[in-house]
VEXNUDO-541904 format. One record per atom (N, C-alpha, C): x, y, z. Coordinates in steps of 0.2 Angstrom, whole numbers, plus 5000, padded with zeros to 4 digits. Example, Ala and Ser with C-alpha at 12.3 -4.5 7.8 and 13.67 -1.06 7.14 Angstrom:
<atoms>
506649725039;506249785039;506649845039;506449895035;506849955036;506450005039;
</atoms>
This chain:
<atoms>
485349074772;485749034767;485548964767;485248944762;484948864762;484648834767;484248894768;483648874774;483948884782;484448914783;484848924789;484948994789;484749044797;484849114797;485349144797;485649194793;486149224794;485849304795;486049364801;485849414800;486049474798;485849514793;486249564790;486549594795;487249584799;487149654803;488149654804;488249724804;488849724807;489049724813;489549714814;489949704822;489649764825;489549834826;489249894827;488449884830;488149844824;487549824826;487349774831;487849714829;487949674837;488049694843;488549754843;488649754851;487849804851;487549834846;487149884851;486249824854;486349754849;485949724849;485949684857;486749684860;486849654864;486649704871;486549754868;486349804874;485649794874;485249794870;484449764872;484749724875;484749664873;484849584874;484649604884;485449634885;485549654893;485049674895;484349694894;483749734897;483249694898;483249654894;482649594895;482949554899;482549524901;482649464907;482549374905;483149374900;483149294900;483849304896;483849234894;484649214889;484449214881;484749254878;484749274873;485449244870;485449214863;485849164862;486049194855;486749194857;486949224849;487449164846;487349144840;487749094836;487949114831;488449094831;489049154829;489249084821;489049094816;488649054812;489249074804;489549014803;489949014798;489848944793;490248924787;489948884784;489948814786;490148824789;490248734795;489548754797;489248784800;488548794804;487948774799;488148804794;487648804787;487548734784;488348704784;488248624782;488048594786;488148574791;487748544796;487248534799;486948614798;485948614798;485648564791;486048584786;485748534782;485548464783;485948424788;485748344791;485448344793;485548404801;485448394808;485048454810;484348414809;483748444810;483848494815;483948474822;483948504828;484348544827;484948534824;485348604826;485048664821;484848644817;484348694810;483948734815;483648694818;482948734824;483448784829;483948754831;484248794838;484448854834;484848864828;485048914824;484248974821;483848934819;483248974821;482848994826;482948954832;482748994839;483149034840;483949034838;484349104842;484149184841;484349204844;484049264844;484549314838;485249304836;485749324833;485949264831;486149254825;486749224819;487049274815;487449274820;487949344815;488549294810;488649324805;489149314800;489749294801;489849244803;490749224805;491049194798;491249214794;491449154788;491649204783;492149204778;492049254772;491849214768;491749144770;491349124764;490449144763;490149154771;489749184769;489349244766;489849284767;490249344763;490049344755;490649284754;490549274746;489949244742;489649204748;488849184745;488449224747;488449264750;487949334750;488049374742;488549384743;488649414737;488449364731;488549324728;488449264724;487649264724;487249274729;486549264731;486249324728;486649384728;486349454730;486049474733;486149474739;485749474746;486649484751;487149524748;487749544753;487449554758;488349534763;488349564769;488549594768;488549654773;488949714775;489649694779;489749634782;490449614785;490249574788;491049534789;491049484796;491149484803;490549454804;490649464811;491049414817;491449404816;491849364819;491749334827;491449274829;491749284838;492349294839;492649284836;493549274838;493649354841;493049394835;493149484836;492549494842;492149474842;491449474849;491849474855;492349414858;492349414863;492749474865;493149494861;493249564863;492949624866;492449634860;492149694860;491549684866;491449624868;490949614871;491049614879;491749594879;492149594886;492149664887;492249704883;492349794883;491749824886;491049804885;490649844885;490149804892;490549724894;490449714902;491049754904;491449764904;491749814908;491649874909;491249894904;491149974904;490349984906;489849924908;489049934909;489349884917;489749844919;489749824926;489349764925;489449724917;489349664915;489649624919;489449554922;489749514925;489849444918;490349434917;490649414911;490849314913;490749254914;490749204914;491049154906;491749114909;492049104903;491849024903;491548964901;491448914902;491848894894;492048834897;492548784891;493448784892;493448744884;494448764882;494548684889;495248704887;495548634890;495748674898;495948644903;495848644910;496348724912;496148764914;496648814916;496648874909;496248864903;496448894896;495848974897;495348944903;494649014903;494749034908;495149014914;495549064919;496049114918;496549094913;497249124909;496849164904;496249154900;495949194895;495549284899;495349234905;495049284909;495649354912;496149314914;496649364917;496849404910;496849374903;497049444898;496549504897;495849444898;495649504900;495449564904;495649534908;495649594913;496249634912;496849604910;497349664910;497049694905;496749684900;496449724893;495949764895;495549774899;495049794902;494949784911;495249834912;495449834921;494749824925;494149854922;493649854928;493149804925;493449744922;493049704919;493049644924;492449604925;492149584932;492249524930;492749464931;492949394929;492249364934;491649334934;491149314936;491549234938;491849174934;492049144934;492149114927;492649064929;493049024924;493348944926;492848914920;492848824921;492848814915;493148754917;493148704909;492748674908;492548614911;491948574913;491848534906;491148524904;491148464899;490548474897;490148504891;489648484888;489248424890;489548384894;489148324896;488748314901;488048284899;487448314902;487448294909;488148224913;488148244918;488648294923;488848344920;489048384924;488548444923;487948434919;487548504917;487348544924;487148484928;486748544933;487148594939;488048554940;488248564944;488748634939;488748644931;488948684930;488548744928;487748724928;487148794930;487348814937;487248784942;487248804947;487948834950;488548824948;489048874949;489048914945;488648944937;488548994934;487949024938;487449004941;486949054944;487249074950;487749034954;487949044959;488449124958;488449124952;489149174950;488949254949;488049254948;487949294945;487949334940;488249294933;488549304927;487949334922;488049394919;487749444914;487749404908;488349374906;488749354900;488949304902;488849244895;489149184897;489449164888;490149164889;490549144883;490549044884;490449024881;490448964880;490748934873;491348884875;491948884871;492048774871;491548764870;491448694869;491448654861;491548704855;491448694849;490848694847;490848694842;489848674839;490148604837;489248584837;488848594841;488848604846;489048574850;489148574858;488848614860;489448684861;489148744865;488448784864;488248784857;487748814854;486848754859;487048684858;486548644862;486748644870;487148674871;487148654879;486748734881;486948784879;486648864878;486048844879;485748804873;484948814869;484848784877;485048704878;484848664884;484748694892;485248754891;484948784898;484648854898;484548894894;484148954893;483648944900;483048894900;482848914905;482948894913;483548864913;483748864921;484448934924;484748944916;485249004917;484649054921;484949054931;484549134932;484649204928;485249234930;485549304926;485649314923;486049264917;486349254911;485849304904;486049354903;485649394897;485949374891;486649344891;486749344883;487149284884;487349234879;487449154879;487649164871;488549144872;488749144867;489149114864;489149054859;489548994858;490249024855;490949004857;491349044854;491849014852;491748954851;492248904848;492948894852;493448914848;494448904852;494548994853;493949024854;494149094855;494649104862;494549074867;494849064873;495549034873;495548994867;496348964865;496849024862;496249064858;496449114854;496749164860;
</atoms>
């Protein structure tokens, strides 16, 4: 949609995507792509490119929805992060994913961590930090993520933020398989 990926795919199709994802050996970056994402590639070249190197841009927005339709090229649905961190906490719980919540305001990805776990009992809280998009705390919050062993890395910085600090460390995140921007899902 105006030169920015969106991929046909439902929520069904996402988690089975994120189960490859888990098989390959790098970070696999899903941007969870709404009309705010769309508008703002138009300016900003680099984030245009980060939205096309991801590996997923699933359908967060009903307005996309309704400009699929309007296009003729529908989606099947939306795919929400607000719904992902869910369903995606569920199937680290269920495959022995180590799940890492980085963002939200101080104390907000610890307290998120703990619903999750009551909502999914064998689900494996890797760690939970607030920290700061900013490029001086980058190394010392990679290395308490590689330190942690984490599968899955929810990061909850806003766009752009989270989507650029993702893209930015792909190649220093060690175990991290899936890297995924999730806006106030963790407020949520």
């Amino acid at each position: 949609m105006l030169n920015t990926p969106v991929h046909v795919v439902t929520m069904d199709e996402t988690m089975a995507l994120c189960h490859q994802f888990m098989a390959e050996p790098r970070v696999h970056q899903i941007c969870t792509t709404n009309p705010e994402f769309i508008m703002r590639a138009q300016d900003d070249a680099p984030f245009r490119q980060l939205l096309w190197d991801a590996d997923l841009c699933v359908p967060d927005g009903v307005g996309l929805l309704l400009a699929g339709k309007w296009m003729h090229q529908p989606l099947p649905e939306r795919v929400p992060g607000s719904e992902i961190v869910y369903h995606l906490a569920e199937q680290c719980a269920q495959n022995g994913w180590r799940l890492f919540l980085l963002g939200a305001q101080e104390g907000i990805a610890a307290e998120a961590g703990r619903i999750f776990q009551e909502k999914y009992p064998n689900l494996i809280i890797a760690g939970a930090y607030a920290g700061s998009p900013a490029p001086a705390e980058n190394d010392e919050i990679v290395t308490m993520i590689n330190e942690s062993r984490a599968d899955v890395l929810y990061v909850a910085y806003g766009n752009p933020k989270q989507d650029m600090w993702i893209e930015r460390n792909k190649e220093t995140l060690k175990t991290v398989r899936i890297g995924i921007g999730i806006g106030a899902s963790l407020d949520f």
